[in-house]
C-alpha positions as CSV (number, residue, x, y, z in Angstrom):
1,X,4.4,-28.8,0.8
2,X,5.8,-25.4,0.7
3,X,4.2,-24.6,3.3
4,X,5.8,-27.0,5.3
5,X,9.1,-26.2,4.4
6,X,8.5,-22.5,4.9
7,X,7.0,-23.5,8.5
8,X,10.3,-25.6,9.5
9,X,13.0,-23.3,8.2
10,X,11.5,-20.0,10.1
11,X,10.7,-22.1,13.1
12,X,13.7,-20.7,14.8
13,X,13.2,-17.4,14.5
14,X,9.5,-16.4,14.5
15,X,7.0,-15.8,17.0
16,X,3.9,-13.7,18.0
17,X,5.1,-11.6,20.7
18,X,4.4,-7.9,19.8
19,X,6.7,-5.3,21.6
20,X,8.4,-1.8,20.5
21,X,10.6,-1.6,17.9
22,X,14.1,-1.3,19.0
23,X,16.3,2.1,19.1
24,X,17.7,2.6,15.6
25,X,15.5,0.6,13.5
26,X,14.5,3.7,11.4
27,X,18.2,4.5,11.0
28,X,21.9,4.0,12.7
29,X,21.9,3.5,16.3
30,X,24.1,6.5,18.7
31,X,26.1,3.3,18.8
32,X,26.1,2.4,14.9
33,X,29.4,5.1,14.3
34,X,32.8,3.7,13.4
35,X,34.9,2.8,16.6
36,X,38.2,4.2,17.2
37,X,39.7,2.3,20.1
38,X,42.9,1.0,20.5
39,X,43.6,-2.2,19.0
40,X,42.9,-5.2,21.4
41,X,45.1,-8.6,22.0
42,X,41.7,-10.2,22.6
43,X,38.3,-9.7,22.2
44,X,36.9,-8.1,25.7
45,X,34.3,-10.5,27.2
46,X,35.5,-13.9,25.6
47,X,37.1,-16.1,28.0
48,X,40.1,-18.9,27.0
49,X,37.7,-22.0,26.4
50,X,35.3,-19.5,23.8
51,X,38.4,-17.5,22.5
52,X,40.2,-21.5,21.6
53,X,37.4,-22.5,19.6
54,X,37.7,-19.2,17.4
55,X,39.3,-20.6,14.0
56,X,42.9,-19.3,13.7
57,X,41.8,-17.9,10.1
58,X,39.1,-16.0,11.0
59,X,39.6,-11.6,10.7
60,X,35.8,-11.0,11.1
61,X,34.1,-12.0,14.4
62,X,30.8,-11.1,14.9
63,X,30.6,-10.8,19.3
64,X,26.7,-11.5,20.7
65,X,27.0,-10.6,24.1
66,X,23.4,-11.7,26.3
67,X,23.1,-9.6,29.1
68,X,22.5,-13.0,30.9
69,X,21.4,-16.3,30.6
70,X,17.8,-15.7,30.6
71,X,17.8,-12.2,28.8
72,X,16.2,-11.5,25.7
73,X,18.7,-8.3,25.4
74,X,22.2,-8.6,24.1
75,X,24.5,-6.4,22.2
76,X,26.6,-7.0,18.8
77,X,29.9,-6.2,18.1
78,X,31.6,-6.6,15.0
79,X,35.9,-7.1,15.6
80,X,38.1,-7.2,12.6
81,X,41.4,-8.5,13.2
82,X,44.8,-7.1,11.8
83,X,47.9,-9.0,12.0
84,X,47.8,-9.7,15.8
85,X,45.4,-7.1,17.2
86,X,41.6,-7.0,17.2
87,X,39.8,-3.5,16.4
88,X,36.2,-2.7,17.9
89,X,34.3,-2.1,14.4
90,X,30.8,-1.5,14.9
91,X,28.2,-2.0,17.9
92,X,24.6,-2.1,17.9
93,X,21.8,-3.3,20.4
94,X,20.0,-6.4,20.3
95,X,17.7,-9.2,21.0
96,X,17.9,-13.2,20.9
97,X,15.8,-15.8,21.9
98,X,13.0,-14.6,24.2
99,X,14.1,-16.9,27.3
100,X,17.8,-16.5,26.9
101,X,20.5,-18.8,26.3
102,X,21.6,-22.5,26.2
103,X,24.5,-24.7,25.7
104,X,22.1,-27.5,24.4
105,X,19.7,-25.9,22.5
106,X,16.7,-28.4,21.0
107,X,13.7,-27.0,18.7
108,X,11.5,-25.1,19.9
109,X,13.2,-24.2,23.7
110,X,12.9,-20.3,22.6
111,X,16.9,-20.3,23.5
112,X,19.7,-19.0,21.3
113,X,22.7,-21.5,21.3
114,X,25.9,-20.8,23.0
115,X,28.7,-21.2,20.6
116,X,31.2,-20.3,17.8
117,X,30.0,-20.4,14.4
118,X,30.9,-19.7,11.0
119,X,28.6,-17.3,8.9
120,X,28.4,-18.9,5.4
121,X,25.7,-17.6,3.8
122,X,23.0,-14.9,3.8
123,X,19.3,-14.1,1.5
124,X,16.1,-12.4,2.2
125,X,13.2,-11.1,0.7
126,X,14.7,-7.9,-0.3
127,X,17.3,-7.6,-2.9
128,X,21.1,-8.3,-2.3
129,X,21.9,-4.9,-1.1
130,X,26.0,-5.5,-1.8
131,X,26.6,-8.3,0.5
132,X,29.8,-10.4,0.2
133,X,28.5,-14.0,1.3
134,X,26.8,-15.7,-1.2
135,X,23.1,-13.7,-0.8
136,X,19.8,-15.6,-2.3
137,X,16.9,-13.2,-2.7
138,X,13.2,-15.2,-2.9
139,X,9.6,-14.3,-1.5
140,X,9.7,-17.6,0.3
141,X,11.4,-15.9,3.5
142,X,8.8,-14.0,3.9
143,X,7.5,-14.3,7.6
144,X,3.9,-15.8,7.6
145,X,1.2,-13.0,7.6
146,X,-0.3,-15.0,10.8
147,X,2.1,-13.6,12.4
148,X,2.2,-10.3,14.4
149,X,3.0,-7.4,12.2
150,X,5.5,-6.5,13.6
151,X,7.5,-9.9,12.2
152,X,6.5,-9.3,8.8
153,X,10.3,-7.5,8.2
154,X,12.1,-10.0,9.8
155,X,13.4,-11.5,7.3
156,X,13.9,-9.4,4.8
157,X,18.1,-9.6,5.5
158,X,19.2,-12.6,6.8
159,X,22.6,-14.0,7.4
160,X,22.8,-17.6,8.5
161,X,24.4,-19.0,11.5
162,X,26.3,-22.3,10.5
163,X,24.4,-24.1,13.2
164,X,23.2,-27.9,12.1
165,X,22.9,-26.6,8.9
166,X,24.8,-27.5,5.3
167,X,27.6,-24.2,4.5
168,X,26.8,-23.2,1.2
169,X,23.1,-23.7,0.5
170,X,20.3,-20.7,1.2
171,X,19.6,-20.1,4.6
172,X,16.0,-21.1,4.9
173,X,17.5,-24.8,3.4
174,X,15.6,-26.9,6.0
175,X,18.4,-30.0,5.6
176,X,19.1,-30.3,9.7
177,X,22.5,-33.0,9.7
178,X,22.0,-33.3,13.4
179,X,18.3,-34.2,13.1
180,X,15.4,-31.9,13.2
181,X,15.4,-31.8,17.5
182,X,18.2,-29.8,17.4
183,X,16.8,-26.7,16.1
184,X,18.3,-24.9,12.8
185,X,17.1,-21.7,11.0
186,X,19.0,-19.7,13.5
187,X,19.9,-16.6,12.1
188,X,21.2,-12.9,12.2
189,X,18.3,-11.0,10.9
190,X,16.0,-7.9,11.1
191,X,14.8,-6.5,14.7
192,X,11.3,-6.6,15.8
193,X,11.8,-4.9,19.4
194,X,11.6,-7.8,21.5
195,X,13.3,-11.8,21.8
196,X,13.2,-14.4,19.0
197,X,12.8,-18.5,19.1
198,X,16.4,-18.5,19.0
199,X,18.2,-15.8,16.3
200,X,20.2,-13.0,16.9
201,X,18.1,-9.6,15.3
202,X,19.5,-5.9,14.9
203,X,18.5,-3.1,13.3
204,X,18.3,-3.1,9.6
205,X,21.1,-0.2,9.2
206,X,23.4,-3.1,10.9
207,X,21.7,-5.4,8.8
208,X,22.8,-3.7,5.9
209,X,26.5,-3.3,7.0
210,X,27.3,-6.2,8.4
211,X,25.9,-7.9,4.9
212,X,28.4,-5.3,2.9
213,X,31.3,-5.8,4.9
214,X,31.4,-10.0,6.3
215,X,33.8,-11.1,3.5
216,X,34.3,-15.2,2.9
217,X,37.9,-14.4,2.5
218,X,38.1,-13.3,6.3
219,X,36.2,-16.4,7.2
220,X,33.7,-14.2,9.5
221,X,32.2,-15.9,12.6
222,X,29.9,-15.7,15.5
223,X,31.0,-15.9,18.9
224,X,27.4,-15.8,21.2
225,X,26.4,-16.4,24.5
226,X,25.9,-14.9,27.8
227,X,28.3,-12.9,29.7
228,X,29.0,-16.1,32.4
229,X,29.7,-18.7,29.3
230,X,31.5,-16.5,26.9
231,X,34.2,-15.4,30.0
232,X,34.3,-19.2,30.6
């Protein structure tokens, strides 16, 4: 039975493709240094019909830009907001799902979702290394040794994307309130240089800071997709 559960909550994110580990995995990206733009009205790249669906509260939005709709590549962006003005925080490469993107994503299509979503939660295998969400550390994230080695690190840091999924339980909960077709277990978590079944992965340095510096109390979310559907 655990076995079962662990199968359905990682079903999102695991996979056997092997493939080089991406740049900065051993330690910041060029990319991973504090930005010091100017402050920004809007968040470049995010069209009206994305930008409306960004909750008014939220001072922490975590950007996934694809490099297009069938792209495995993206790029993250962490913006904090300050009274009216958005500031460029962090930026680091990335991967999501191996065959792109979707705006009707179902188990097992190897697409991330398109969307806005809050980020409620977060856990691995490793200890909390100072993260503000709510963090639950237990072996049972652990990627199945079946697959690929270089998956076994995965999890290790994950933050949960608030995608058919209850706000406020672990992120490996396998409670789906859309039904199980839908997909769930999408996360942000550790890179393993290539796409996913449908999370977002960095490096673990951005791991590590986007887990120390997401704070509840700036209602951090997600805004992903591909360059054509977030200008939409």
């Amino acid at each position: 039975m655990a076995c079962g559960l662990l199968a359905v909550s990682l079903s999102a994110c695991g996979g056997s493709d092997t493939g080089r580990r991406a740049e900065g995995d051993g330690g910041p990206a060029a990319s991973d240094a504090p930005s010091h733009s100017a402050d920004l009205k809007r968040i470049p790249g995010i069209g009206d019909a994305m930008r409306a669906r960004i909750p008014s509260d939220a001072r922490q939005v975590v950007a996934v830009h694809g490099e297009g709709v069938d792209s495995a590549d993206s790029t993250v962006t962490l913006y904090t907001k300050s009274g009216s003005t958005w500031e460029k925080t962090r930026s680091w490469p990335a991967h999501n799902g191996k065959k792109g993107w979707t705006v009707d994503h179902h188990e097992g299509d190897n697409r991330s979702p398109v969307g806005v979503f809050t980020l409620s939660d977060a856990g691995g295998v490793l200890a909390d290394p100072g993260a503000r969400l709510p963090y639950t550390r237990s072996p049972s994230f652990a990627a199945p040794r079946y697959w690929a080695k270089s998956h076994w690190h995965d999890f290790d840091y994950v933050i949960a994307i608030d995608y058919n999924r209850v706000k406020g339980t672990a992120p490996n909960d396998p409670t789906r309130p859309e039904g199980q077709s839908k997909g769930g277990g999408i996360w942000l978590h550790m890179d393993h240089g290539s796409g996913t079944s449908a999370c977002v992965s960095v490096s673990r340095p951005a791991m590590e800071y986007l887990l120390r510096t997401l704070d509840p109390h700036r209602h951090p979310v997600v805004v992903m997709g591909d360059e054509a559907d977030l200008k939409a």
